[in-house]
ROSEKOL-820655 format. One record per residue (C-alpha): chain; z, x, y. Coordinates in steps of 0.2 Angstrom, whole numbers, always signed. Each point is the difference from the previous one (the first is absolute). Layout:
% ROSEKOL-820655
   cadena      pz      px      py
        A       Z       X       Y
...
END
This chain:
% ROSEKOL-820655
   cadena      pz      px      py
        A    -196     +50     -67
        A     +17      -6      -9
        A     +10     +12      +8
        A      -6      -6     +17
        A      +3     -20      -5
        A     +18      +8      -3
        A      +1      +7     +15
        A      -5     -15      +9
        A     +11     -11      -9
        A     +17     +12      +0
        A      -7      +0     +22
        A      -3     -20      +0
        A     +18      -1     -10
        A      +8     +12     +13
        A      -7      -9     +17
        A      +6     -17      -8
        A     +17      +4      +2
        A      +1     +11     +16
        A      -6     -16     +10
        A      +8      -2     +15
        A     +12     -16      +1
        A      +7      -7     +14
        A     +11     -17      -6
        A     +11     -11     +12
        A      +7     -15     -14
        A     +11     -14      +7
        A     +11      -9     -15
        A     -13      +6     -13
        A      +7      +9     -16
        A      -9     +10      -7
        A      -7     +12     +11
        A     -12     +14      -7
        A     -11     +16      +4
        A      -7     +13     -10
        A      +9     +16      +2
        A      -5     +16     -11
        A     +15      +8     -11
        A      +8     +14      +9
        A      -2      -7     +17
        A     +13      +1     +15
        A     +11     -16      +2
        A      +8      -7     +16
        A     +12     -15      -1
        A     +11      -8     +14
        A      +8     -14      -7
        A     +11     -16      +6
        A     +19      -2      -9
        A      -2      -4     -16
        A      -1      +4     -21
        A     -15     +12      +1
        A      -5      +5     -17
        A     -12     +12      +0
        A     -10      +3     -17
        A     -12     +13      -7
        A     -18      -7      -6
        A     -13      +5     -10
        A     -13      -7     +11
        A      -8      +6     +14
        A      +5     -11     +13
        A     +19      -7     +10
        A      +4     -15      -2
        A     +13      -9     +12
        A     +10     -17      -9
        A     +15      -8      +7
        A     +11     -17      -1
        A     +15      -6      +8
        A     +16      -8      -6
        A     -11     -16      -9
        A     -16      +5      -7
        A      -5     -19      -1
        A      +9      -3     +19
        A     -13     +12      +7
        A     +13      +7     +17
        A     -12     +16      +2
        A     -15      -9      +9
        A      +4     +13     +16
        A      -1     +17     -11
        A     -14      +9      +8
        A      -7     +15     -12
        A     -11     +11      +9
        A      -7     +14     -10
        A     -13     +13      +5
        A      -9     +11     -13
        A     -10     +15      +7
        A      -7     +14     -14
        A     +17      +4      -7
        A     +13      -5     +12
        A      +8     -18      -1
        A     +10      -7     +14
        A     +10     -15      -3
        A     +10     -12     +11
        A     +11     -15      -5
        A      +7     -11     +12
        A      +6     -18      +3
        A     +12      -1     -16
        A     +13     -12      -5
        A     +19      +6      +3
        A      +4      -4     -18
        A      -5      +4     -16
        A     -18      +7      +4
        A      -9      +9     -14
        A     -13     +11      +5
        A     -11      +9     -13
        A     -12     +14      +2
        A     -11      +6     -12
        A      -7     +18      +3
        A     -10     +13     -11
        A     +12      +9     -12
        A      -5     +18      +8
        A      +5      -4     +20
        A      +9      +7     +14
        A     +12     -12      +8
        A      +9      -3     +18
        A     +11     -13      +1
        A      +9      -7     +15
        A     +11     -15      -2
        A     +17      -7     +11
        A      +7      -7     -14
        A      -1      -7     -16
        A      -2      +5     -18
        A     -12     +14      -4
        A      -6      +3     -20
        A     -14     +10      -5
        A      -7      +4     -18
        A     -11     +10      -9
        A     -10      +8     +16
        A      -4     +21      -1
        A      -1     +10     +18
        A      +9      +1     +16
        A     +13     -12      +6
        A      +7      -1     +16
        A     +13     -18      +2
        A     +11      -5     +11
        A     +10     -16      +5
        A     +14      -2     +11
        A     +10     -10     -11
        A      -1      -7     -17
        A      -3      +5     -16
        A     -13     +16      -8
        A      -5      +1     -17
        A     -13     +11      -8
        A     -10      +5     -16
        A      +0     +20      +6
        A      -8      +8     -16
        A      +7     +17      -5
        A      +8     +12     +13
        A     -11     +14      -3
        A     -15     -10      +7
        A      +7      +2     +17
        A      -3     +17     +14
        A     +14      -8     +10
        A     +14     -15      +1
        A     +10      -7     +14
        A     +11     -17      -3
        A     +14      -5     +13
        A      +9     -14      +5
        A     +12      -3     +15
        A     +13     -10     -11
        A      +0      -5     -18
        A      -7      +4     -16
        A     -14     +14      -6
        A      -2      +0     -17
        A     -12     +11      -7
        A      +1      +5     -19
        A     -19      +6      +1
        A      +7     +16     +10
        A     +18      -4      -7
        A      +8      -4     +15
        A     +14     -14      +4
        A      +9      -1     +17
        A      +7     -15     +10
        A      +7      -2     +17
        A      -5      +6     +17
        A     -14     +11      +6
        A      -5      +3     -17
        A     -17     +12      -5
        A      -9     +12     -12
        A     -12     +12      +1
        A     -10      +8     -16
        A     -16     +12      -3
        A     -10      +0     -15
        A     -16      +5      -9
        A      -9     -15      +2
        A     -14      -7     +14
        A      +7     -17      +9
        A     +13      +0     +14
        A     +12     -15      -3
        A     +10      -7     +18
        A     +12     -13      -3
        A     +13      -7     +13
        A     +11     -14      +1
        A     +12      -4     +16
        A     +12     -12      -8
        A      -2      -3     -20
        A      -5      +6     -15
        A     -13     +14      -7
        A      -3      +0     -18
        A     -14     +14      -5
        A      -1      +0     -21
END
């Protein structure tokens, strides 16, 4: 009898956080959905300061503010975010031109996909594949250790790639790398005009 009340709980636990989720928010901060740890994560996001964190719950969790957090100018930003089992897809559009923060709180263990024009791009303390890109602007990212990686790939059209995680440094034009390890993620990074730093 006790070990079927734990199965029932531990299914009960499960099924409360794969609920499908289909959100469309309209100047509303935050924005959030269950999502379970290890899950698959889409994100197409407007030009900004994205700053993408890893959590210890079970859920992602969409904040922003513009320029003046008491001036509210973000009343347009639209957050849609669609949760189904383990794959996330997140879409933020309708952003200030200047100095919008965007934060995005995701499960520490998540696979990522990023897609912005332009912008500022951090991300912290997240384990699993990464694959980012932005046409211009600035990359910077919490990589953990090399040998957690099967494969690497980092360019940029012109500027700066620093990465002392794989203990590379160029500068200039048409610059990339490529590495193999032992590890299990794939990490894709790629910046058209800017700067990559992977650490």
């Amino acid at each position: 009898m006790r070990i079927t009340l734990v199965a029932l709980l531990t299914f009960v636990s499960v099924l409360s956080i794969a609920q499908d989720v289909n959100l469309e928010k309209i100047g509303e901060t935050p924005v959030m959905a269950k999502l379970a740890s290890g899950s698959q994560i889409r994100m197409d996001v407007c030009p900004s300061q994205l700053d993408v964190t890893g959590s210890d719950e079970n859920q992602v969790r969409v904040s922003y503010y513009g320029s003046d957090r008491d001036d509210r100018d973000d009343n347009d930003v639209k957050v849609r975010l669609q949760v189904s089992g383990n794959h996330a897809d997140l879409g933020v559009s309708g952003c200030p031109h200047n100095n919008f923060h965007l934060r995005v709180e995701v499960p520490k263990s998540s696979n990522l996909y990023v897609r912005m024009f332009a912008g500022q791009f951090n991300l912290f303390g997240i384990t699993g594949d990464k694959d980012v890109e932005l046409h211009a602007g600035q990359l910077t990212m919490e990589v953990g250790k090399a040998e957690d990686y099967f494969r690497v790939d980092a360019s940029l059209l012109t500027g700066d790639l620093q990465a002392s995680a794989f203990s590379v440094s160029k500068s200039g034009l048409f610059r990339s790398f490529e590495q193999g390890g032992p590890g299990k993620y794939r990490l894709h990074v790629h910046v058209g005009a800017g700067q990559i730093t992977l650490r």
